[in-house]
C-alpha positions as CSV (number, residue, x, y, z in Angstrom):
1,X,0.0,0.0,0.0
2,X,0.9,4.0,-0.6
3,X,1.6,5.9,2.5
4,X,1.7,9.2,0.3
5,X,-1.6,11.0,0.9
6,X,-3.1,14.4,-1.4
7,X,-0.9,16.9,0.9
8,X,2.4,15.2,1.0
9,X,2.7,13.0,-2.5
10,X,6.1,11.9,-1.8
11,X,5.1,9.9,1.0
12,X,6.4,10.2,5.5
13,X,9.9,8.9,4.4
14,X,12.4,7.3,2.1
15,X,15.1,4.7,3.0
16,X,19.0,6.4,1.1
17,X,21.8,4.4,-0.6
18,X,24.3,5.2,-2.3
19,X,23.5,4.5,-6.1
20,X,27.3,4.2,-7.3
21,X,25.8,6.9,-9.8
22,X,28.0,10.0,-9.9
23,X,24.9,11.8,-11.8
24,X,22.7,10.7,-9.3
25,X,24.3,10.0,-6.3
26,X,21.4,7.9,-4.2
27,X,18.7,5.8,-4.7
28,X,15.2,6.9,-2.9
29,X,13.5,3.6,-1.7
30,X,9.5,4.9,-1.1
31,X,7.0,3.8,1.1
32,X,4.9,2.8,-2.0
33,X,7.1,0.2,-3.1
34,X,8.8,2.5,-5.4
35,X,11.6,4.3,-6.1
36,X,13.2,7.9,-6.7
37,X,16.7,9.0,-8.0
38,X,17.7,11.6,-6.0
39,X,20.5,14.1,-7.2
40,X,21.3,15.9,-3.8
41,X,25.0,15.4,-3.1
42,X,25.0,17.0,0.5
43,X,23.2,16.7,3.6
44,X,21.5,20.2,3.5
45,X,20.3,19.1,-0.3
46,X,18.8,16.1,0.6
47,X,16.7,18.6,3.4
48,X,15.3,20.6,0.7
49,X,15.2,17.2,-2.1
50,X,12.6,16.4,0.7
51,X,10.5,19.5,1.3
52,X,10.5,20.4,-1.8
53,X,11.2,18.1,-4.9
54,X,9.6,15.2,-3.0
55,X,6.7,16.5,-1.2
56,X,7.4,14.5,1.7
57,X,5.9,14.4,5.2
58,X,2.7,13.1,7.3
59,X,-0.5,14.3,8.1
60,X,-1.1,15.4,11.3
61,X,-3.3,12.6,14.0
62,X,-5.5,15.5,15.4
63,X,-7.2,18.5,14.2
64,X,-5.3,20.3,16.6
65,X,-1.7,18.9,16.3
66,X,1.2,19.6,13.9
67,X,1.8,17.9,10.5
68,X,4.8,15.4,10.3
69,X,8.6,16.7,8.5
70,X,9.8,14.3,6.3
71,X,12.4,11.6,7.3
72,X,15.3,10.1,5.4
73,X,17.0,7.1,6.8
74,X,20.9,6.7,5.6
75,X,22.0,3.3,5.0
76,X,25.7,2.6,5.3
77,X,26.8,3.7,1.8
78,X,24.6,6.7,2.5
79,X,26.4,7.3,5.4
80,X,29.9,7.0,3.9
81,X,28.9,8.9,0.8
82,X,27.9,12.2,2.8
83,X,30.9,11.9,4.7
84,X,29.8,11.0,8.1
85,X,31.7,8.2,10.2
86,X,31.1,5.5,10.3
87,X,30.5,4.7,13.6
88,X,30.2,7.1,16.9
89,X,33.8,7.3,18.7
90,X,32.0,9.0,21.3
91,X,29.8,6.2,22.3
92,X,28.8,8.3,25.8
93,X,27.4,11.7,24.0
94,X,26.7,10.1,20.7
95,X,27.1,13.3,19.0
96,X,28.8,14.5,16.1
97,X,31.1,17.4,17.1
98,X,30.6,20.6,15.9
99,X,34.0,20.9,14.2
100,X,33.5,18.4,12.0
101,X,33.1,19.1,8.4
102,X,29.7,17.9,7.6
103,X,28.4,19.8,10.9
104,X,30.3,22.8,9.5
105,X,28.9,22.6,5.7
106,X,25.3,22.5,7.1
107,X,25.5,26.0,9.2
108,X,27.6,27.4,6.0
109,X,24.6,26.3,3.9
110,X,22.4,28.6,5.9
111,X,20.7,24.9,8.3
112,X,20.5,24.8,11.5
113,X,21.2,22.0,14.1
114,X,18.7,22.2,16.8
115,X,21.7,23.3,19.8
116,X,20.3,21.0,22.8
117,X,20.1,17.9,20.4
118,X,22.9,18.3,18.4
119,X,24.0,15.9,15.7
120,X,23.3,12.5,16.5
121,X,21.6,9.4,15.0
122,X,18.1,11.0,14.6
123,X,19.6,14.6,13.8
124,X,17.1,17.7,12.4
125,X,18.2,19.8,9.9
126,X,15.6,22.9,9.7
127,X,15.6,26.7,8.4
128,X,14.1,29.9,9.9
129,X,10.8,30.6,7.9
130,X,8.7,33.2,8.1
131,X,5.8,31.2,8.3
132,X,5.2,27.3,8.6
133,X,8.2,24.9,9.1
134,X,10.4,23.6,7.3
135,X,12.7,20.6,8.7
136,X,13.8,17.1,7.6
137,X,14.6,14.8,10.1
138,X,17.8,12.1,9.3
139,X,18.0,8.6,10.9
140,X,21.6,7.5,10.8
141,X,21.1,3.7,10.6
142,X,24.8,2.5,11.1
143,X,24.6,4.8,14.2
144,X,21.9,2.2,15.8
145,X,19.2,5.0,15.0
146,X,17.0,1.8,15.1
147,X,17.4,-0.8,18.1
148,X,17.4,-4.0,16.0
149,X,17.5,-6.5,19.0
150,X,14.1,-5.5,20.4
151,X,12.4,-3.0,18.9
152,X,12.7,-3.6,15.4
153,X,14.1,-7.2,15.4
154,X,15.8,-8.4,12.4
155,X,16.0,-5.0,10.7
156,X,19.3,-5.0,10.5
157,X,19.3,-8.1,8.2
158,X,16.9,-5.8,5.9
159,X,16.9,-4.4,2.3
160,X,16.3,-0.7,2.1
161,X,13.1,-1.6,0.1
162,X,12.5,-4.3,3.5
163,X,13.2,-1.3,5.7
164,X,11.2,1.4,4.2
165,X,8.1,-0.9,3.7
166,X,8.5,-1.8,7.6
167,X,9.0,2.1,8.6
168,X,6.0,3.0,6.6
169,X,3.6,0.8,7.4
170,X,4.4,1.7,11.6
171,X,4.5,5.5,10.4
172,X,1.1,5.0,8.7
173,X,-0.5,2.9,11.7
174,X,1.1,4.2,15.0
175,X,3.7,7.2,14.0
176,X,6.0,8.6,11.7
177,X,9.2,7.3,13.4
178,X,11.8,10.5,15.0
179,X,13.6,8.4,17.7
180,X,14.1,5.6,20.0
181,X,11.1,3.4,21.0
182,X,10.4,5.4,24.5
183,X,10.6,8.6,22.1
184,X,8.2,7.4,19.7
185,X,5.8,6.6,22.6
186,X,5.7,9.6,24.0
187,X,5.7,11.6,20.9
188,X,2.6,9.9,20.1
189,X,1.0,10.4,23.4
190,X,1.3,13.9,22.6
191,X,0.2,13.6,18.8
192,X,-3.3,12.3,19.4
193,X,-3.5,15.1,22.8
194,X,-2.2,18.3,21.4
195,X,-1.1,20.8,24.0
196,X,-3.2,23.8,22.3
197,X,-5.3,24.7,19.2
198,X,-5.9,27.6,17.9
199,X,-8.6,30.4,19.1
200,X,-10.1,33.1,17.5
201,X,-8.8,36.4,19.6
202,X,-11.6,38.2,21.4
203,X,-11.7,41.2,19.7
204,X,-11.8,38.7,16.3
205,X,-8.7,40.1,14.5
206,X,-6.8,36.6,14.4
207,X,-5.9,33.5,16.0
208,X,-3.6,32.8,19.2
209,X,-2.9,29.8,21.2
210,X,-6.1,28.3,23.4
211,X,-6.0,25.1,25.7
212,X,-7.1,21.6,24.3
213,X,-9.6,20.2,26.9
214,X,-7.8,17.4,28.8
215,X,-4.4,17.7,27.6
216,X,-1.3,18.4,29.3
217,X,-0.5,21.9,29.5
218,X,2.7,22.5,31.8
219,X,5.2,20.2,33.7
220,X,3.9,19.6,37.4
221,X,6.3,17.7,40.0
222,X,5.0,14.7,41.9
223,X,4.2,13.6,44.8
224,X,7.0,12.6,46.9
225,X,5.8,8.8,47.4
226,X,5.7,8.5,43.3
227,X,8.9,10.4,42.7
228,X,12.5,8.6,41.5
229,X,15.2,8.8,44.6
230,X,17.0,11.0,42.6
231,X,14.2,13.3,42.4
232,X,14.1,17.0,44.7
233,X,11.0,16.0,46.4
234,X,12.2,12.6,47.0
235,X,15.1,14.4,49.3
236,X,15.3,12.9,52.8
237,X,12.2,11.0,52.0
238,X,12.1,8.0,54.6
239,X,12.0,4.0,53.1
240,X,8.2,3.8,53.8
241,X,7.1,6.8,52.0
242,X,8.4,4.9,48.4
243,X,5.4,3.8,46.3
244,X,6.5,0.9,44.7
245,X,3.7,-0.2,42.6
246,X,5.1,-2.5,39.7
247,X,4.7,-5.6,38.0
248,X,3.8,-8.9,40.0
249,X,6.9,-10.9,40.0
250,X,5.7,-13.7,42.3
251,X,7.0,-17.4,43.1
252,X,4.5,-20.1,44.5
253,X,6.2,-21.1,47.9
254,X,7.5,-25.0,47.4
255,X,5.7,-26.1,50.7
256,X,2.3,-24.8,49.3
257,X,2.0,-26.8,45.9
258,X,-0.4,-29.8,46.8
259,X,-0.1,-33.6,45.8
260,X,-2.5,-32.9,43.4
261,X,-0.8,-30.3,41.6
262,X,2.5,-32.3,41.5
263,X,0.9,-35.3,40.2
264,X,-0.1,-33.1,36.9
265,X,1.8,-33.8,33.8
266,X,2.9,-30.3,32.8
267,X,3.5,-25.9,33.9
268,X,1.3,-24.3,31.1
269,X,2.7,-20.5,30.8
270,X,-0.3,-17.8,28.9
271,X,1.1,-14.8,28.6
272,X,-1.3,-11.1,28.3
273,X,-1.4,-9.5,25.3
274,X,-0.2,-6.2,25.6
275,X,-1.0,-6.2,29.2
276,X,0.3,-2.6,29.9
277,X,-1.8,-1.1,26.9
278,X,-4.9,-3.1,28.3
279,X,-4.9,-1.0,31.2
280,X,-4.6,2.1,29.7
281,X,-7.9,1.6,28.2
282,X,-10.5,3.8,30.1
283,X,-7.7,4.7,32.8
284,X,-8.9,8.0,34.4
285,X,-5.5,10.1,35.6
286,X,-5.2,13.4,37.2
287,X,-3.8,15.9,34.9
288,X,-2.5,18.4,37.5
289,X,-0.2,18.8,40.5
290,X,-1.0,17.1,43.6
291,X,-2.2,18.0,47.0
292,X,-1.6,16.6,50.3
293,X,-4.9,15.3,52.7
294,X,-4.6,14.0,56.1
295,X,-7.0,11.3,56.6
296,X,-8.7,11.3,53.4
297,X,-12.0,9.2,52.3
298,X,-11.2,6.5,49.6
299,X,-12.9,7.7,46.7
300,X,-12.1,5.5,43.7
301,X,-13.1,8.5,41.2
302,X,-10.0,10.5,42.3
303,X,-6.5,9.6,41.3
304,X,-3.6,10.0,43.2
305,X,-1.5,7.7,45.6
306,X,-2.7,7.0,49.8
307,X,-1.0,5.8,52.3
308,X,-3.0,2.8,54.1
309,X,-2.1,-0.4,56.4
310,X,-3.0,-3.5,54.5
311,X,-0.5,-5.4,56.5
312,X,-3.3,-7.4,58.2
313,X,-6.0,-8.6,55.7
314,X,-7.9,-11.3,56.0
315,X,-9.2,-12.1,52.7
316,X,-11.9,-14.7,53.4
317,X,-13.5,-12.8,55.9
318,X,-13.6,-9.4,54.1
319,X,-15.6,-11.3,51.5
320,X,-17.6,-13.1,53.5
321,X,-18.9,-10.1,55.3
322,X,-18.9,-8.4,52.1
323,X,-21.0,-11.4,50.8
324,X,-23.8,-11.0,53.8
325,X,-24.2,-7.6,52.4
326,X,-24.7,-8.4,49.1
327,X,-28.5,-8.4,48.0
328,X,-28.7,-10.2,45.0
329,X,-28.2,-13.4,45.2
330,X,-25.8,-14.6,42.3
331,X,-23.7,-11.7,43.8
332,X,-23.9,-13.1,47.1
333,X,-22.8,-16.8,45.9
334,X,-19.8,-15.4,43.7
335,X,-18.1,-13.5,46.5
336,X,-18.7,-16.9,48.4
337,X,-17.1,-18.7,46.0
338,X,-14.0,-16.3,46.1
339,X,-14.2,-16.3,49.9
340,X,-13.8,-20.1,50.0
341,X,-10.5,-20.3,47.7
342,X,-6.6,-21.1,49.0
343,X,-5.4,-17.6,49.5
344,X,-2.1,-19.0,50.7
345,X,-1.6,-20.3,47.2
346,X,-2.3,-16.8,45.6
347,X,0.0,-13.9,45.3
348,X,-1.0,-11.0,47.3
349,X,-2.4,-8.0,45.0
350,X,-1.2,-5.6,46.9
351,X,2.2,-5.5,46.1
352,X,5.0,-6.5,42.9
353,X,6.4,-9.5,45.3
354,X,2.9,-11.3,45.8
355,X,3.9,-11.1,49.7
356,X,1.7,-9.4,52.1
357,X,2.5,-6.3,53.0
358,X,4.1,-5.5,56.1
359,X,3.6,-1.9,57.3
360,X,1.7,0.6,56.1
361,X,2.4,1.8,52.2
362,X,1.7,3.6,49.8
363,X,-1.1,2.4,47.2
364,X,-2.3,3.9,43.7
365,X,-6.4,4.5,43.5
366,X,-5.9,1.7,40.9
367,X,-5.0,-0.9,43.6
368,X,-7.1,0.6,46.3
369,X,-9.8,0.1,44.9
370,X,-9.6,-3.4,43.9
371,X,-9.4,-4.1,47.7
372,X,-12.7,-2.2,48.4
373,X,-14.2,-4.8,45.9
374,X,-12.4,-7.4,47.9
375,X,-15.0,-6.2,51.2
376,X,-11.7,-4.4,52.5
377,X,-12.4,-1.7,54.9
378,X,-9.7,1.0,52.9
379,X,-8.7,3.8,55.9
380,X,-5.7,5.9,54.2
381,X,-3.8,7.8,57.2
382,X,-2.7,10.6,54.3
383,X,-2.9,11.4,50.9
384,X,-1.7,13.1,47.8
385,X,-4.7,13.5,45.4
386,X,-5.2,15.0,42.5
387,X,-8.4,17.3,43.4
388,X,-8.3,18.8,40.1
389,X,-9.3,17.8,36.3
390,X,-9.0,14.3,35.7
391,X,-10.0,12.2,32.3
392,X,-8.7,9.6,30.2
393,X,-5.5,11.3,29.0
394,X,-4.0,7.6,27.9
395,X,-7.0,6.6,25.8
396,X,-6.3,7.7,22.0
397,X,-2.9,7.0,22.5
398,X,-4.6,3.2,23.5
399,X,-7.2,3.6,20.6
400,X,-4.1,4.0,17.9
401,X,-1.9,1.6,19.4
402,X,-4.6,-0.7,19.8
403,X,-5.8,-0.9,16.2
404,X,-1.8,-1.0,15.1
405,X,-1.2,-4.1,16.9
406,X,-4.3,-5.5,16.0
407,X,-4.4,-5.0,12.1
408,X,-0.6,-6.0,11.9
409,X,-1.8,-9.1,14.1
410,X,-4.1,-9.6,11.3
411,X,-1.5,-9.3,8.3
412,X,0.0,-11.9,9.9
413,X,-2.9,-14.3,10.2
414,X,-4.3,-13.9,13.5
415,X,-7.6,-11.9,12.9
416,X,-10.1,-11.4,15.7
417,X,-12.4,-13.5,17.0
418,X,-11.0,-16.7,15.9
419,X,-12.5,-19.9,18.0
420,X,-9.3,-20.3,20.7
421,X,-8.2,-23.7,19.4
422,X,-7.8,-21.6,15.7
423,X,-6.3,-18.8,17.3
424,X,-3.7,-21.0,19.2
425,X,-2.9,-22.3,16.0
426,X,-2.5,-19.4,14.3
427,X,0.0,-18.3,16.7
428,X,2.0,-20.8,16.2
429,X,2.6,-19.8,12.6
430,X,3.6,-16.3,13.1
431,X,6.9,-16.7,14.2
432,X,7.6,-18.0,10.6
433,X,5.7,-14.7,9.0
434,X,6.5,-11.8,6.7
435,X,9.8,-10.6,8.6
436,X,8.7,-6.8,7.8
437,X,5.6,-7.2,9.8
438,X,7.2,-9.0,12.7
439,X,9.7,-6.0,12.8
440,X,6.2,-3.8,13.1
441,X,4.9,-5.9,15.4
442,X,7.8,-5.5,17.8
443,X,8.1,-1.9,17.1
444,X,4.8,-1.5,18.1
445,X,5.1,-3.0,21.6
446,X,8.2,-1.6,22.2
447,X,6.3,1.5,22.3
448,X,3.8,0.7,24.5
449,X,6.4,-0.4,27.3
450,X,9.3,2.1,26.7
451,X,6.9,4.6,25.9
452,X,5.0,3.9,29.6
453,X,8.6,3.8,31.0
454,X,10.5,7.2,29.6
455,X,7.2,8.3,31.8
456,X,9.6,8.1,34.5
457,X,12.8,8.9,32.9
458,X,15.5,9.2,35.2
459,X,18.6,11.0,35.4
460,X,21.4,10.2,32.7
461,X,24.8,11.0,32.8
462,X,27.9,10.0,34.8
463,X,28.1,14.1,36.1
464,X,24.5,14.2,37.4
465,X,24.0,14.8,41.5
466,X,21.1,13.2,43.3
467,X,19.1,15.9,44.4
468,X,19.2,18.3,41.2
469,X,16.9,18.8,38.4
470,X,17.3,16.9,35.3
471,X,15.8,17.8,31.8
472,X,13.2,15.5,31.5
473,X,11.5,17.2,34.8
474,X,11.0,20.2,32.3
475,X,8.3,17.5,30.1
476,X,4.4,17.7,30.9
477,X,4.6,14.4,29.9
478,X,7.3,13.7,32.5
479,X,4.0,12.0,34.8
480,X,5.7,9.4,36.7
481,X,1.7,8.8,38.5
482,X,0.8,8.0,35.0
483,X,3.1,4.8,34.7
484,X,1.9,4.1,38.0
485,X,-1.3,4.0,37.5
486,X,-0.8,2.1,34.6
487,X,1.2,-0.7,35.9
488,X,-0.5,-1.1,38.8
489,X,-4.0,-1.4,37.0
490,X,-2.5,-4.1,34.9
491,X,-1.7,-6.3,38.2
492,X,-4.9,-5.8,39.6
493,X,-6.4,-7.1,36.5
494,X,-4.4,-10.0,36.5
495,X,-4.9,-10.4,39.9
496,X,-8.8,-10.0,39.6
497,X,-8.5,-12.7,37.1
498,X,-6.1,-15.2,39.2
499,X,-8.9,-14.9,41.5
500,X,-11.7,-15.9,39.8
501,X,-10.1,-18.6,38.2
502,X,-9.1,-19.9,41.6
503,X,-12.6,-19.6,42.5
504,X,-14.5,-21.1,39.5
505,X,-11.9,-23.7,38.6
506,X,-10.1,-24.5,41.3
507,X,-6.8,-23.6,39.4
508,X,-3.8,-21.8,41.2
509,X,-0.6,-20.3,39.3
510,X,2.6,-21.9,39.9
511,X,4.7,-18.2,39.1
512,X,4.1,-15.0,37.6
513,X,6.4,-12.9,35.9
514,X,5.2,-9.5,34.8
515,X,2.3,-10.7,31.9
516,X,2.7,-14.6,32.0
517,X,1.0,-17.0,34.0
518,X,1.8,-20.0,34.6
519,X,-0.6,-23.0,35.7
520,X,-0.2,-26.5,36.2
521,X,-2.2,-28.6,33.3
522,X,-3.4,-31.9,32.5
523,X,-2.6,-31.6,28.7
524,X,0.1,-28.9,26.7
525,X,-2.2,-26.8,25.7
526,X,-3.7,-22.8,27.4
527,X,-7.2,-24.9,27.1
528,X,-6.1,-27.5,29.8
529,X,-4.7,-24.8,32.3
530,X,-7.4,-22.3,32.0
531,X,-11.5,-22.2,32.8
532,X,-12.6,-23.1,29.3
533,X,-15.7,-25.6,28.8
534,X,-15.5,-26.2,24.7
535,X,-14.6,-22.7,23.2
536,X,-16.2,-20.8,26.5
537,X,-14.4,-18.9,29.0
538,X,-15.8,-18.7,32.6
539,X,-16.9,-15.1,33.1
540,X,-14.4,-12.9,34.8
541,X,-11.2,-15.6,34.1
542,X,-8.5,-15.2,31.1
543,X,-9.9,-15.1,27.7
544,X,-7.9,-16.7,24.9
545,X,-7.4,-14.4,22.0
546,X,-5.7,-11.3,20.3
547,X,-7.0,-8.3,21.9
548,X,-5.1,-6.2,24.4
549,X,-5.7,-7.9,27.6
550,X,-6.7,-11.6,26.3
551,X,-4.1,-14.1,27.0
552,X,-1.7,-16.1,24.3
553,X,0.4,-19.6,24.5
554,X,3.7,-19.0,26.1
555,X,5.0,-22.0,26.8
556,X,4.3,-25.4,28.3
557,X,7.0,-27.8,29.7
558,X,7.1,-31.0,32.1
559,X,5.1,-30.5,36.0
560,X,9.4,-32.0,36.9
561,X,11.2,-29.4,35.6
562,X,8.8,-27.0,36.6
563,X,9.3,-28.6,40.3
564,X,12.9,-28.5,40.1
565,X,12.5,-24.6,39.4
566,X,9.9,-24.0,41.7
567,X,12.1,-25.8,44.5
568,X,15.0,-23.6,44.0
569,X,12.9,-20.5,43.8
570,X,13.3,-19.7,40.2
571,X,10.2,-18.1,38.8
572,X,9.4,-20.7,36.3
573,X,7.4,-18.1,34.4
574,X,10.7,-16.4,32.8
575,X,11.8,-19.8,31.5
576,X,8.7,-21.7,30.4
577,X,9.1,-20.8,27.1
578,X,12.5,-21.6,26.0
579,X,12.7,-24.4,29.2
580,X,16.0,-23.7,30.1
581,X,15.9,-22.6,33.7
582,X,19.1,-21.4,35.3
583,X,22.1,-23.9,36.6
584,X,21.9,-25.1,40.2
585,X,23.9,-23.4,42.6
């Protein structure tokens, strides 16, 4: 397919190599499956060759955002042809110093280098205009512009046809590439929630700059229990004011795995589909600064992080009470049900461990209140709320990542609602797919989790002092509460899950790591380990499938050698799927 569209013909990039061709010294590989010779012999003509012989660049994702520059990505004999090196020698700054001939050629050409990014693998090149922009953007391949190992696997092993068909296709479904994976996820965050849009002036003699209802608008600090250690507020803080709300990373205790379990053939891992970008959907955040309350109400409506003592919960009893105060019946039996499970083979929800708590701590909303559905009577000592507008900030960034993974999952033969026993078998063929969309594929959840994570970007450098300001603090999207939130939403919804399966099917996991489960089974297959009768899930239990939030085959190995893990502590659900499990002390 074309990625070009009526306002920039030329397509949202094109993939450079040296042609050999003194005449024409590159070869244009398109998004359209074509290419373009391309008679620019310098950096700063390959700019313009962009803007304006080309027509390249992206539409904008909202009405109220900014339209895409165009982006050439330099192969290696691109690379060598313009005169770059090629490799970094400073591997710290990765910058190109400004005494170096190319960098030198550019500002005599009348281009600028934007000053606090300098010239590095994904390096601007723009000129001062009176009105509009005008800009290329350059990814420097040989300079690891693209992380090959994860993010866009293989691509190293790529044509330039290969790679510009792969960079299209994510520039046309998620966003036109300018940067790592963490970079991309963030820019698109802000993409799809433009800070302002213009406004008709009061006295109607032209535009200016208005807000954008439920965007972020200025940089806010946090609140010392969700701040990094290295963080000003998180000066002098004491141990038990650090929220530490992450991914479940929990080990079955050896002593609590029954006969029964033992006696089962094989450790069945499922793994969640883009667990992190599940709970983004319909998360409600708090989009300004924080205030501290002593001895606030729980209100599940208002997000924020509390500080409560859940250090002596008794689970059965806060649903069997719970349960006598329920009025329908088939509510009344459920939370009976859930009151009358093993909770000593269960990881606790309330922290990343899956061991109670032992003090007081600090909890987001998100977790809070999945221990007021629990019956839990929630009494937070202290607070720091946001009082102020809230919303789903997260959920177009969800919407578009959503449908990316999910058409890509298509292209590669796993459409929606298949029947799990199809879908299961679909899986299975699409590590042997079209290599360009298994490079999307990773891209695009590389985005979701390093996007979520440069939400909390710490402090780089080997000069930096604990204590100071770092630039990222200047970023409205520098929201460490929103990862938080996040995370922690996705355990409780695994947890919530764990639960019920525990109390409809009387099936406990073995380990969890992060987004895979694992259960002991009678057969190999995610239908054996989870509450399935035929193709039907029990309500409330893990759903096989390819949506965000269903669950997936991970891996499935013998009951012994996931014994001979469990025994030795190892969390069996990093190593069920490629079995090997590390050596014995």
């Amino acid at each position: 397919m074309s990625d070009a569209d009526d306002k920039f013909p030329g397509g949202p990039l094109a993939v450079l190599e040296a042609s050999g061709d003194p005449a024409v010294p590159f070869t244009a590989y398109l998004t359209g499956g074509t290419t373009a010779a391309c008679p620019a012999r310098t950096m700063t003509e390959l700019a313009a060759w962009a803007i304006d012989d080309m027509g390249m660049g992206s539409s904008r994702l909202d009405r109220n955002g900014d339209d895409e520059d165009p982006l050439l990505v330099l192969t290696a004999s691109a690379t060598e042809f313009l005169g770059l090196p090629p490799e970094f020698d400073d591997t710290v700054n990765q910058r190109l110093p400004a005494t170096h001939p190319v960098v030198k050629a550019i500002a005599k050409a009348g281009w600028l280098i934007p000053p606090h990014r300098g010239f590095g693998p994904w390096v601007r090149l723009y000129q001062k205009v009176d009105t509009g922009r005008r800009c290329t953007q350059f990814a420097i391949l040989p300079w690891g512009a693209l992380d090959t190992r994860l993010s866009w696997k293989g691509l190293d092993r790529f044509a330039p046809d290969q790679v510009a068909d792969a960079l299209g296709l994510y520039a046309a479904r998620v966003i036109r590439p300018r940067g790592t994976a963490a970079v991309n996820g963030i820019s698109l965050m802000e993409a799809v929630r433009p800070r302002s849009r213009a406004v008709k002036k009061a006295d109607g003699t032209g535009y200016e700059k208005g807000e954008v209802p439920g965007s972020l608008r200025k940089a806010v600090d946090p609140a010392p229990p969700e701040a990094p250690e290295e963080h000003p507020v998180a000066q002098n803080r004491h141990p038990d004011d650090v929220m530490d709300e992450e991914a479940l990373d929990w080990v079955r205790p050896f002593e609590n795995i029954t006969a029964d379990e033992g006696a089962l053939p094989y450790a069945v891992g499922v793994d969640v589909n883009t667990a992190f970008l599940a709970a983004a959907n319909g998360l409600t955040l708090g989009l300004g600064a924080p205030e501290h309350v002593d001895r606030p109400a729980f209100d599940k409506r208002i997000p924020g992080c509390w500080q409560v003592d859940l250090s002596d919960v008794d689970f059965a009893a806060a649903l069997t009470a719970k349960a006598l105060r329920a009025r329908k019946p088939e509510a009344r039996e459920k939370l009976l049900r859930m009151a009358a499970v093993d909770f000593a083979r269960l990881p606790n929800p309330f922290t990343t461990d899956g061991l109670p708590p032992d003090r007081p701590g600090w909890y987001t909303t998100q977790t809070l209140a999945y221990a007021v559905e629990l019956g839990i009577d929630v009494r937070p000592t202290q607070g720091w709320l946001r009082l102020g507008e809230t919303g789903p900030y997260l959920q177009p960034w969800y919407n578009r990542i959503r449908d990316a993974y999910i058409a890509t999952m298509a292209d590669l033969g796993v459409p929606e609602n298949l029947p799990p026993a199809e879908f299961l078998e679909a899986m299975r063929r699409v590590p042997d797919g079209d290599p360009v969309l298994l490079a999307v594929l990773a891209a695009i959840k590389a985005t979701v989790k390093s996007g979520l994570g440069k939400l909390r970007e710490r402090p780089q450098g080997i000069d930096y002092t604990p204590g100071e300001r770092w630039p990222a603090l200047d970023r409205p999207l520098w929201r460490p509460d929103f990862r938080a939130a996040d995370i922690s939403g996705s355990r409780v919804n695994m947890n919530r899950k764990i639960l019920n399966t525990a109390a409809i099917a009387d099936r406990y996991p073995l380990a969890v790591a992060t987004d895979c489960i694992v259960y002991g089974a009678v057969g190999t297959s995610p239908l054996d380990a989870l509450a399935y009768t035929g193709d039907t899930h029990a309500p409330g239990t893990f759903q096989i499938g390819v949506n965000p939030g269903y669950v997936k085959h991970e891996g499935t190995q013998s009951m012994a050698w996931a014994l001979d893990g469990l025994d030795r502590g190892v969390n069996i659900a990093r190593h069920v799927k490629s079995g090997a499990l590390p050596k014995a002390a």
